[in-house]
N, CA and C atoms as an extended XYZ file, in Angstrom:
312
Properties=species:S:1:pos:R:3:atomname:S:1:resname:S:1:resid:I:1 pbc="F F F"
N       157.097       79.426      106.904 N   UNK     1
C       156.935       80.826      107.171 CA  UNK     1
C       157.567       81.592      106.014 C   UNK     1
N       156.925       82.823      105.329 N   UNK     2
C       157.434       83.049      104.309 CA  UNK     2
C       157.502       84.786      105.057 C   UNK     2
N       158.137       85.427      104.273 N   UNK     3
C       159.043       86.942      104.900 CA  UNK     3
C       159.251       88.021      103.459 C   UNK     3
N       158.715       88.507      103.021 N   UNK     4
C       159.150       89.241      102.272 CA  UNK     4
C       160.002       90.686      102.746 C   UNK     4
N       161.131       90.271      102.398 N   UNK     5
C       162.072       91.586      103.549 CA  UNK     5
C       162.193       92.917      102.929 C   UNK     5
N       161.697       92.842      101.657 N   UNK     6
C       162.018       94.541      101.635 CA  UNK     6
C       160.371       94.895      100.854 C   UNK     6
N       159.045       94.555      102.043 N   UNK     7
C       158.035       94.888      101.501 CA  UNK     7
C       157.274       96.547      101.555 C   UNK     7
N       158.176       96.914      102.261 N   UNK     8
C       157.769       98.324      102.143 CA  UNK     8
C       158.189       99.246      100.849 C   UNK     8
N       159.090       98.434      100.005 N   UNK     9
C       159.285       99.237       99.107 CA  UNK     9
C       158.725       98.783       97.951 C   UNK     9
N       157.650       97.461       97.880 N   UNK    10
C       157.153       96.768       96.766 CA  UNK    10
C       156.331       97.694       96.575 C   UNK    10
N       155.303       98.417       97.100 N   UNK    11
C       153.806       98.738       96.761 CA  UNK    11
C       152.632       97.801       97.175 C   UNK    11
N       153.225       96.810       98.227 N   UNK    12
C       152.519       95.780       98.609 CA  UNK    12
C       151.186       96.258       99.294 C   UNK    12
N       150.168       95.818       99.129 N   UNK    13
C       148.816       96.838       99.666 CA  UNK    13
C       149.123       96.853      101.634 C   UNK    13
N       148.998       97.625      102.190 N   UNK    14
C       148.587       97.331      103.180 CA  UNK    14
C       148.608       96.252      104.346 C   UNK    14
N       147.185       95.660      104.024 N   UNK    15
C       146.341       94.697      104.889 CA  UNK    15
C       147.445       93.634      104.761 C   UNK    15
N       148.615       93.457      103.716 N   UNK    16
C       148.990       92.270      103.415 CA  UNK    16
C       150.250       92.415      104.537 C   UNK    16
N       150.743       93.736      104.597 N   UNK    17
C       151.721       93.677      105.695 CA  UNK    17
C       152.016       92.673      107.181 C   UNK    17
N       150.334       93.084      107.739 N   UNK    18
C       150.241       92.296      109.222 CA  UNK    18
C       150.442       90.778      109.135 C   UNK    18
N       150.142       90.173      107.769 N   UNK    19
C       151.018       88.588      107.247 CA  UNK    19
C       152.003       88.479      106.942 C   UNK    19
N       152.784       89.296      106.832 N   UNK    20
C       154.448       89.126      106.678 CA  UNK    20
C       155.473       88.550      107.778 C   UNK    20
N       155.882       87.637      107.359 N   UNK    21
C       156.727       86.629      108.615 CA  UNK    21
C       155.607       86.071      109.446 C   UNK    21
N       154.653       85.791      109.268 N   UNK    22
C       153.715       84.772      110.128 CA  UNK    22
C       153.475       83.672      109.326 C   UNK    22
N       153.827       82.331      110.233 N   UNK    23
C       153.795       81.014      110.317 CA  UNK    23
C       152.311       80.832      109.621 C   UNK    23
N       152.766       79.796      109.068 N   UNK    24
C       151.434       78.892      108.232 CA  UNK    24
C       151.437       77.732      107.964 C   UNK    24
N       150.298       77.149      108.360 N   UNK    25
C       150.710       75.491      108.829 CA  UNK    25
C       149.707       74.681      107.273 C   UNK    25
N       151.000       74.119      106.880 N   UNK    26
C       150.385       73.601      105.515 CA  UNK    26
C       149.411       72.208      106.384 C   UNK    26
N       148.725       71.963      106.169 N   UNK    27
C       148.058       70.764      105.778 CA  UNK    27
C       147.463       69.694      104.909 C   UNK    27
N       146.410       69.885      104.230 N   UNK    28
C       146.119       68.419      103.207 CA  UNK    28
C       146.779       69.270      101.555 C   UNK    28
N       147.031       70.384      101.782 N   UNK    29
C       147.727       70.958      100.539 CA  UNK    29
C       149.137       70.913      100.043 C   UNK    29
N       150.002       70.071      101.169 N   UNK    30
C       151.719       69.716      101.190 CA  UNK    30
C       151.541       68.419      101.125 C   UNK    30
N       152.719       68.494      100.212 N   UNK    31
C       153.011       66.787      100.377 CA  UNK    31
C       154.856       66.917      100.583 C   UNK    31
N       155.211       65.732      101.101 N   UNK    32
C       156.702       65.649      101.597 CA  UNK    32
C       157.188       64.230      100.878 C   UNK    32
N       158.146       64.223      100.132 N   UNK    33
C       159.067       63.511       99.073 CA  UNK    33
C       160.299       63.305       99.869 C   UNK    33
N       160.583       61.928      100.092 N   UNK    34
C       162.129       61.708      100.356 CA  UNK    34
C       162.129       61.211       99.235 C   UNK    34
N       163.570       61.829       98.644 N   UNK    35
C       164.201       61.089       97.355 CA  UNK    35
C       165.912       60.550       97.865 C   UNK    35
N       166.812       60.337       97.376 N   UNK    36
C       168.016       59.752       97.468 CA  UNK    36
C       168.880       60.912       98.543 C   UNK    36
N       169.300       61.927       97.711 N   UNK    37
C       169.916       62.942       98.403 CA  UNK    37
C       169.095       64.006       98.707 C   UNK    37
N       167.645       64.038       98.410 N   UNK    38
C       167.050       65.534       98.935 CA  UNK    38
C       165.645       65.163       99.259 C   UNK    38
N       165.285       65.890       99.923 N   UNK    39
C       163.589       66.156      100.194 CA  UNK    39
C       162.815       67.275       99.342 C   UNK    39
N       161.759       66.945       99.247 N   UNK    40
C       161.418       67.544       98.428 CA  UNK    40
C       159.670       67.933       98.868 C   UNK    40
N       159.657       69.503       98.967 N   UNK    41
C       158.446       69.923       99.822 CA  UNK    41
C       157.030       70.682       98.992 C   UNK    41
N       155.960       70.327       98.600 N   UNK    42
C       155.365       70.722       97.130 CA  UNK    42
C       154.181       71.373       98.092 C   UNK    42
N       153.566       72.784       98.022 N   UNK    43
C       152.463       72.714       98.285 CA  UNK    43
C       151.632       73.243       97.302 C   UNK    43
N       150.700       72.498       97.324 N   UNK    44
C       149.332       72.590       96.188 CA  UNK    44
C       148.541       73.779       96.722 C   UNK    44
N       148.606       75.066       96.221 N   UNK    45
C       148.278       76.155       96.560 CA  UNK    45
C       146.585       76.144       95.661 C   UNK    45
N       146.391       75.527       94.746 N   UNK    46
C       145.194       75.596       94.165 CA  UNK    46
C       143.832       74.868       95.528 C   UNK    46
N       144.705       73.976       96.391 N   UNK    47
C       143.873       74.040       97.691 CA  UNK    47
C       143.351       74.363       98.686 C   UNK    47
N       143.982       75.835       98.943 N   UNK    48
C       143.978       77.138       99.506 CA  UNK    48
C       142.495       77.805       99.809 C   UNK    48
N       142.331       78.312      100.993 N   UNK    49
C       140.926       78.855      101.207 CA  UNK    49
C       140.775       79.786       99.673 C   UNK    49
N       139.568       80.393       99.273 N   UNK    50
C       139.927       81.414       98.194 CA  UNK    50
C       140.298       82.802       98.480 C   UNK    50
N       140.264       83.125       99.217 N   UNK    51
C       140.784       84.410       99.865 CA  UNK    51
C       142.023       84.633       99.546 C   UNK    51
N       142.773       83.430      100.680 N   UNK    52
C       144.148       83.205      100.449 CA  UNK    52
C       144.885       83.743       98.783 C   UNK    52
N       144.254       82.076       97.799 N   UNK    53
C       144.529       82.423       96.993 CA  UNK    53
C       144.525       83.863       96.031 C   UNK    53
N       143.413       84.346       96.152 N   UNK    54
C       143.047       85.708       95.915 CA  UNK    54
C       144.116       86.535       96.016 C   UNK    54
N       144.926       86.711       97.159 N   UNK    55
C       145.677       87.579       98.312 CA  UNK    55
C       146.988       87.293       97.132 C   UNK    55
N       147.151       86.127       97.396 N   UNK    56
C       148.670       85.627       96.334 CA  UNK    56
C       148.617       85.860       94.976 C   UNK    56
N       147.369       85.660       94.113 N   UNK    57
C       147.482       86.248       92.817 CA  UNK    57
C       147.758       87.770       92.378 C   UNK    57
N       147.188       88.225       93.587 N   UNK    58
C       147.316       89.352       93.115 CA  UNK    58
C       148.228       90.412       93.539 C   UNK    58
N       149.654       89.556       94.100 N   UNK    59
C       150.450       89.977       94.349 CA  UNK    59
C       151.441       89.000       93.590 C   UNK    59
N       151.210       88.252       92.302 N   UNK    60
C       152.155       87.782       91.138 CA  UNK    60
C       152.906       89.158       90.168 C   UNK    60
N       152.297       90.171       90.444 N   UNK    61
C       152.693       91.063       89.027 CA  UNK    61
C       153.923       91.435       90.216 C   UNK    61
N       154.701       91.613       91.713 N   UNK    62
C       155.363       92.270       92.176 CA  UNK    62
C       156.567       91.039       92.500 C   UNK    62
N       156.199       90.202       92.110 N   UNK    63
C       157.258       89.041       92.461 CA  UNK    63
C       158.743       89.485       92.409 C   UNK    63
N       158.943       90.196       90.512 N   UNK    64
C       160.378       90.178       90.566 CA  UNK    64
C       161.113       91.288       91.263 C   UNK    64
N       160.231       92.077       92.449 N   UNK    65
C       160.726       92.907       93.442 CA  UNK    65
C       160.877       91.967       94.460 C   UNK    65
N       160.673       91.064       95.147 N   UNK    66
C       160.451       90.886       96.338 CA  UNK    66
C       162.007       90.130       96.629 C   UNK    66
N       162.312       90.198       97.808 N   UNK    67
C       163.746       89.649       98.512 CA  UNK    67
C       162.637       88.445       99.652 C   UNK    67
N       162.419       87.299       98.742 N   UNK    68
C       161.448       86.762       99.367 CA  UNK    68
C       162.574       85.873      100.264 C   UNK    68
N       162.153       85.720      101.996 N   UNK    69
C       162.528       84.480      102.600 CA  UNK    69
C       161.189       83.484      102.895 C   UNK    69
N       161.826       81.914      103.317 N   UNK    70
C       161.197       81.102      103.112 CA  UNK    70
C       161.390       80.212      104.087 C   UNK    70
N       160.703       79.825      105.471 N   UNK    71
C       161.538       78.910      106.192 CA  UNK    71
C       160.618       77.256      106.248 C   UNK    71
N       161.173       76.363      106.745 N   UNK    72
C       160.084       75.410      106.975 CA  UNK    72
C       160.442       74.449      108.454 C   UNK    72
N       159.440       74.400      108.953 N   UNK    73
C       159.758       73.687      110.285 CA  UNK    73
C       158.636       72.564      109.995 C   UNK    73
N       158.832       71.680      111.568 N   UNK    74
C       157.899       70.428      111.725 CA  UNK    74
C       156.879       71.276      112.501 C   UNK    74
N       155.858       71.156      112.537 N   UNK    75
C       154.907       71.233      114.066 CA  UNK    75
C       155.440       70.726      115.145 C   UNK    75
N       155.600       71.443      116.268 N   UNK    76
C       155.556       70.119      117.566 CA  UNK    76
C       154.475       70.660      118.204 C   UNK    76
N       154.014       68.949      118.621 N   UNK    77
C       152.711       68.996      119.272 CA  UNK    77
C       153.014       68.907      121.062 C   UNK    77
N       154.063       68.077      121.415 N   UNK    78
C       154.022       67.806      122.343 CA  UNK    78
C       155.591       68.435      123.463 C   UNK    78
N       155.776       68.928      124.664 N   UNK    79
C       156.745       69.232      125.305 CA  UNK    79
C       157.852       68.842      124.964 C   UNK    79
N       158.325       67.743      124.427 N   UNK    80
C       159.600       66.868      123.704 CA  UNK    80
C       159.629       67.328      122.404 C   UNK    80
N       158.744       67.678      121.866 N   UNK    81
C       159.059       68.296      120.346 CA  UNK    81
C       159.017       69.995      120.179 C   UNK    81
N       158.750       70.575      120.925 N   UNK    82
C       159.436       71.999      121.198 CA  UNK    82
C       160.776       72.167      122.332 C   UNK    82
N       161.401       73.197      121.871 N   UNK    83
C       161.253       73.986      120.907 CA  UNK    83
C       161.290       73.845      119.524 C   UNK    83
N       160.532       74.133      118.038 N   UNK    84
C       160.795       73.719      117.431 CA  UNK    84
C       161.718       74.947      116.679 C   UNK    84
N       162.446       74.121      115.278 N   UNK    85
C       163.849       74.524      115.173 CA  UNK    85
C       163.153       74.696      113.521 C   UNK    85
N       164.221       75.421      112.635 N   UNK    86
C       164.622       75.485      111.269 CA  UNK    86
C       164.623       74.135      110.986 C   UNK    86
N       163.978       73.456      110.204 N   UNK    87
C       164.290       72.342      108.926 CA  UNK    87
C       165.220       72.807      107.334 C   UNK    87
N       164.606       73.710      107.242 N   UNK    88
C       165.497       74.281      106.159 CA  UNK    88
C       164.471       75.827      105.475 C   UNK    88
N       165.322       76.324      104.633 N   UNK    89
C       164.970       77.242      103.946 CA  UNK    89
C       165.754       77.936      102.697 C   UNK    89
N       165.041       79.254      102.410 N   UNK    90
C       165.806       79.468      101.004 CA  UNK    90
C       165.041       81.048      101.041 C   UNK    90
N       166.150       81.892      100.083 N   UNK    91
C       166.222       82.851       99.647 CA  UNK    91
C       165.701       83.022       98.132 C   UNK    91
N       164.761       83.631       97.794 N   UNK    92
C       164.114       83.621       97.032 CA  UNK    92
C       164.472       85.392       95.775 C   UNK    92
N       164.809       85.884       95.025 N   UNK    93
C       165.285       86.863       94.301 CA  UNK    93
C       165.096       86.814       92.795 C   UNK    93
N       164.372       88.191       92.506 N   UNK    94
C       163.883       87.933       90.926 CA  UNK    94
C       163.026       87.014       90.478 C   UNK    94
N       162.278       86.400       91.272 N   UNK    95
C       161.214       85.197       90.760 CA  UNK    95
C       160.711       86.282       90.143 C   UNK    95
N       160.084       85.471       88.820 N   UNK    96
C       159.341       85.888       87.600 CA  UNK    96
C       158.595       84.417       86.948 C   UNK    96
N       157.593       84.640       87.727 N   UNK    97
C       156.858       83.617       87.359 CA  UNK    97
C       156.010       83.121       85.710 C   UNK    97
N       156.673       84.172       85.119 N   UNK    98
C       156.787       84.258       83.396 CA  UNK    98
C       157.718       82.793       82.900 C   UNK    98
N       158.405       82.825       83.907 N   UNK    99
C       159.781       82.043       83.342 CA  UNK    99
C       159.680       80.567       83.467 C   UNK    99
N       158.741       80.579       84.273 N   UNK   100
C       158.465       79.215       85.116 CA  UNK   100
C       158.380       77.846       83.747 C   UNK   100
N       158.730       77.021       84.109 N   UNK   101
C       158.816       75.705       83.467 CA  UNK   101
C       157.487       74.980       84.251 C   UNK   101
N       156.913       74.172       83.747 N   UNK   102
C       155.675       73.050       84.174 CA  UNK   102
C       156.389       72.049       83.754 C   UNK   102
N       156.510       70.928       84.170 N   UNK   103
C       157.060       70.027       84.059 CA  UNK   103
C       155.802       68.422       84.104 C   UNK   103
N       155.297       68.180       82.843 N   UNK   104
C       154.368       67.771       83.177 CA  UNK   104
C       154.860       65.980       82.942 C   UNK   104
């Protein structure tokens, strides 16, 4: 679930508001990494309906405004696996996707 908390003051269009803090269930576009001491959570956004993607590019030029939050949970499917809980998350500030490293 991603949250941009201070989107009223980005210039963020609109329509994009009513998606703010709503859950999104990655599927064949995440992949999940156990390594030694960390996990490690990648989603391949180039797999994205195009809309989607659309929606996110063109909200790259406002990045280094956003006080982005970020949460990630499991699905539960079944009565024993709800309620479901926080897995982890992160605070996101000044991304500038100028800066970005590829690491190939």
């Amino acid at each position: 679930m991603g949250s941009i908390e201070n989107i009223e003051s980005t210039g963020v269009p609109k329509f994009i508001h009513g998606y703010n803090g709503k859950p999104a269930l990655v599927t064949k576009s995440g992949t999940f990494t156990r390594h030694e001491n960390y996990i490690e959570i990648t989603i391949n956004v180039n797999m994205w309906a195009f809309l989607a993607k659309k929606g996110l590019h063109t909200l790259i030029p406002t990045f280094p405004e956003f006080i982005f939050n970020i949460g990630f949970t499991i699905e539960g499917r079944s009565d024993d696996e709800l309620p479901e809980v926080l897995l982890g998350g992160c605070r996101l500030l000044n991304l500038n996707p100028d800066m970005a490293v590829v690491d190939e």
